[in-house]
C-alpha positions in Angstrom: 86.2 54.6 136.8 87.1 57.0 134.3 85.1 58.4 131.4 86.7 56.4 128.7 86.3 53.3 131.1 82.7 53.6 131.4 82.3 53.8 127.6 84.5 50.6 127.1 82.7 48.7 129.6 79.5 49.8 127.3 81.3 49.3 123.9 82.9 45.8 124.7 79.0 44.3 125.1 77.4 45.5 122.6 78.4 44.4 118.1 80.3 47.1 116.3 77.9 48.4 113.8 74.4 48.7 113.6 73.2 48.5 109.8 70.3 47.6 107.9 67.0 46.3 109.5 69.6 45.1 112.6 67.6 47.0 116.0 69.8 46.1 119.4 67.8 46.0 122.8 70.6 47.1 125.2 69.6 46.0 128.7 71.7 47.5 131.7 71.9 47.1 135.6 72.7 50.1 137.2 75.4 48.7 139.2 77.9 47.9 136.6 77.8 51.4 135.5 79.9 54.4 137.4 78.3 57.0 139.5 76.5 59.7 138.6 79.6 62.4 138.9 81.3 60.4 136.6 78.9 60.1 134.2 77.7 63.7 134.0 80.4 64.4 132.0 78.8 62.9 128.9 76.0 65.5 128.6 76.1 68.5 127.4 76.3 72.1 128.7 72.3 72.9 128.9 71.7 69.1 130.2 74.1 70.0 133.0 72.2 72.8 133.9 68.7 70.6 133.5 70.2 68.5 135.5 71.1 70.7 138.2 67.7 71.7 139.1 66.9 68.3 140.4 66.2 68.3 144.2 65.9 64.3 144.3 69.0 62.1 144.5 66.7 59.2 143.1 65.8 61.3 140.5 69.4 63.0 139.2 70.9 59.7 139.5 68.3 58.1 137.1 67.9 61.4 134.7 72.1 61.0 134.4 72.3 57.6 133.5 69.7 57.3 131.5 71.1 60.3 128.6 74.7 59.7 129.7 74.5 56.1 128.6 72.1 57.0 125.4 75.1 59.2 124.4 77.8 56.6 124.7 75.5 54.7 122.5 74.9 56.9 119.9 78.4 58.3 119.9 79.8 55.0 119.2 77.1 53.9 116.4 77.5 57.6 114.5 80.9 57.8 115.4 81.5 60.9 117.1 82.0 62.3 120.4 79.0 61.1 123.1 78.1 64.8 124.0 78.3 66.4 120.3 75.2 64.0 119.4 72.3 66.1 118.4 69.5 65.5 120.6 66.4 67.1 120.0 62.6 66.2 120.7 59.8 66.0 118.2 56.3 67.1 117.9 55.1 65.7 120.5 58.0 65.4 123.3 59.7 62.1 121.9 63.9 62.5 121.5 65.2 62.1 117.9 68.3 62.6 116.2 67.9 65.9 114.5 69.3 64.4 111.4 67.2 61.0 112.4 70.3 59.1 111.0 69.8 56.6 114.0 66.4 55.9 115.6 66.1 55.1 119.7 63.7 54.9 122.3 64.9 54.7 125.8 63.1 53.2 129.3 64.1 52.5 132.4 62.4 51.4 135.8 64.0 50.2 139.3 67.4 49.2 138.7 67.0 48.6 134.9 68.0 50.6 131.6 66.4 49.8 128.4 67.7 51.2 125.3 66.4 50.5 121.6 68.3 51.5 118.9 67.5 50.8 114.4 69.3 52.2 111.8 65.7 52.7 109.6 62.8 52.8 111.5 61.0 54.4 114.5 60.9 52.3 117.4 59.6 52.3 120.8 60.2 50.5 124.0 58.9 49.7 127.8 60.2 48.2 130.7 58.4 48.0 134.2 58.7 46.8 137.2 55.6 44.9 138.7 54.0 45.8 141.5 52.1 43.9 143.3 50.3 47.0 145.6 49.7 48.7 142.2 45.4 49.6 142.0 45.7 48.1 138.9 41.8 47.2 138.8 41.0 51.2 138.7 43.6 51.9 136.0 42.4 48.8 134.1 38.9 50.1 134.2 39.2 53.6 133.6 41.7 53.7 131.2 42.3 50.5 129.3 40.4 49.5 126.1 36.7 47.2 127.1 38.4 44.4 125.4 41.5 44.1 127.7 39.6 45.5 130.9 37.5 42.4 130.1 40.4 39.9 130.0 41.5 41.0 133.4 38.0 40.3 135.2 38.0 37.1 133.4 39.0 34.7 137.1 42.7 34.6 136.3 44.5 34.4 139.7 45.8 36.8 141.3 49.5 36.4 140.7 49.0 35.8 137.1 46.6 38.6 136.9 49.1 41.2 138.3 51.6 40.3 135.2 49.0 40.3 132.3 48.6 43.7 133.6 51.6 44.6 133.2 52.0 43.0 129.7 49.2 45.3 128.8 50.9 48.5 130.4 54.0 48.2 128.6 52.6 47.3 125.5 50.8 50.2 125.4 54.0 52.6 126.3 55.8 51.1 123.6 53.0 51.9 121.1 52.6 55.4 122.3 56.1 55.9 122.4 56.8 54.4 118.6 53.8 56.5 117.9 55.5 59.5 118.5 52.4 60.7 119.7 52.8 59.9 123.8 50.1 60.8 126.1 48.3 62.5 123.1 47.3 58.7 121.6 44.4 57.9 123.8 45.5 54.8 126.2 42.1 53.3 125.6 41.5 53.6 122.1 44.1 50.6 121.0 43.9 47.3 122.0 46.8 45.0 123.6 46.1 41.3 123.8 48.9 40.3 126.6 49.2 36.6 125.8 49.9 37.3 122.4 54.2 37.4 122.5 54.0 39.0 118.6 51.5 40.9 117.3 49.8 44.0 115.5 48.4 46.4 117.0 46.0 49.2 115.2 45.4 52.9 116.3 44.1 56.1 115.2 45.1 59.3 115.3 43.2 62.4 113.6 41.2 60.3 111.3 44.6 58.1 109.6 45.2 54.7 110.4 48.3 53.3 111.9 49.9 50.0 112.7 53.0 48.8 114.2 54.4 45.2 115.7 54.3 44.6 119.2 56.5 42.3 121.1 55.8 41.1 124.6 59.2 39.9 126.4 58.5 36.9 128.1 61.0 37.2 131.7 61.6 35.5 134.7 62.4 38.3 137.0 59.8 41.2 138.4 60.3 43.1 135.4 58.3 43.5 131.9 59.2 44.6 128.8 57.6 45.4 125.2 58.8 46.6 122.2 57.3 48.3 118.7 58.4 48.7 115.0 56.8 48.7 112.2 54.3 46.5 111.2 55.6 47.0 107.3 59.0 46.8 107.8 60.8 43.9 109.7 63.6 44.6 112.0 65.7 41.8 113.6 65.9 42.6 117.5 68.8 41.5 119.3 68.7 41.4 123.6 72.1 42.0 124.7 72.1 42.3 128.5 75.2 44.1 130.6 74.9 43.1 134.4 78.2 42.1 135.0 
């Protein structure tokens, strides 16, 4: 598959523009894509070399995808070339535009790629696979809020338990990465209420007061998802999934 093939087989998914309070959740499988030698291409000079460094198949192959694909996309939506997009990182580690004409967030876990991209607003996303052999009962109680902690020793069973766990966990990512803020927003200081499919969800940081939307994709598969906006400003989220 060439270079240009792999950005059609991208491009003929996904709707032409992206305008407004529109947001598109691009969901891939990594076996319609081309392999990693192709796709290198798509990055730029100093990701090359990033790259390069890598010692773990598992680990280049996923690091690859992941921006060669985000470039497609952002190529295509600002029209221009997928490696001349200006990617930089902000404050606290999270990519941006430099010129923050387009916002994205990007996840991926197992097999699947998540991509979130608005024209106006931050946004974040999460996607996990579950787990079962996870110790989720020691993350749960040493770093989730009392409230949700709580829920989970509540007798749910066990199967049931395992996912609302996981509703929690990606909640939370998508907040922190929305945020902005990562690792440096306390994981236990907001709370995620995982039967809820929409809702708000509060936080601090430095004393100012913060809110953003959280939704909580309901899926059949061993997978989880979440995604965050605004709270004050609506965006329309389509799911467009490529695994064919």
């Amino acid at each position: 598959m060439s270079n240009n093939a792999a950005s059609h087989l991208l491009l003929n998914f996904i709707p032409p523009r992206l305008k407004g309070r529109d947001a598109y959740l691009i969901e891939l499988d990594r076996h319609v894509l081309p392999s990693h030698d192709e796709l290198i291409h798509y990055l730029t000079p100093s990701e090359k070399k990033h790259v390069s460094s890598i010692k773990y198949a598992q680990s280049y192959d996923r690091v690859v995808v992941s921006r060669a694909v985000l470039r497609i996309l952002l190529g295509y939506y600002l029209s221009c070339s997928p490696s001349s997009v200006d990617i930089t990182v902000g404050g606290h580690g999270k990519p941006i535009l430099k010129e923050e004409s387009l916002f994205f967030n990007v996840s991926h876990s197992k097999n699947k790629y998540m991509y979130l991209l608005a024209r106006e607003v931050s946004v974040g996303v999460d996607i996990e696979y579950i787990n079962s052999r996870k110790h989720w009962q020691e993350i749960a109680r040493d770093y989730f809020h009392p409230d949700e902690y709580s829920f989970l020793s509540n007798g749910l069973d066990r199967s049931d338990l395992i996912r609302q766990f996981y509703r929690i966990w990606v909640g939370k990512e998508a907040v922190m990465k929305f945020s902005g803020l990562g690792m440096a927003l306390p994981i236990n200081s907001f709370c995620i209420f995982p039967y809820k499919e929409l809702q708000e969800v509060h936080y601090e940081f430095n004393s100012e007061q913060s809110c953003c939307s959280l939704q909580l994709i309901n899926r059949q598969d061993l997978f989880t998802c979440a995604t965050a906006s605004p709270a004050n400003k609506k965006i329309d989220i389509k799911h467009i999934i490529i695994n064919e």
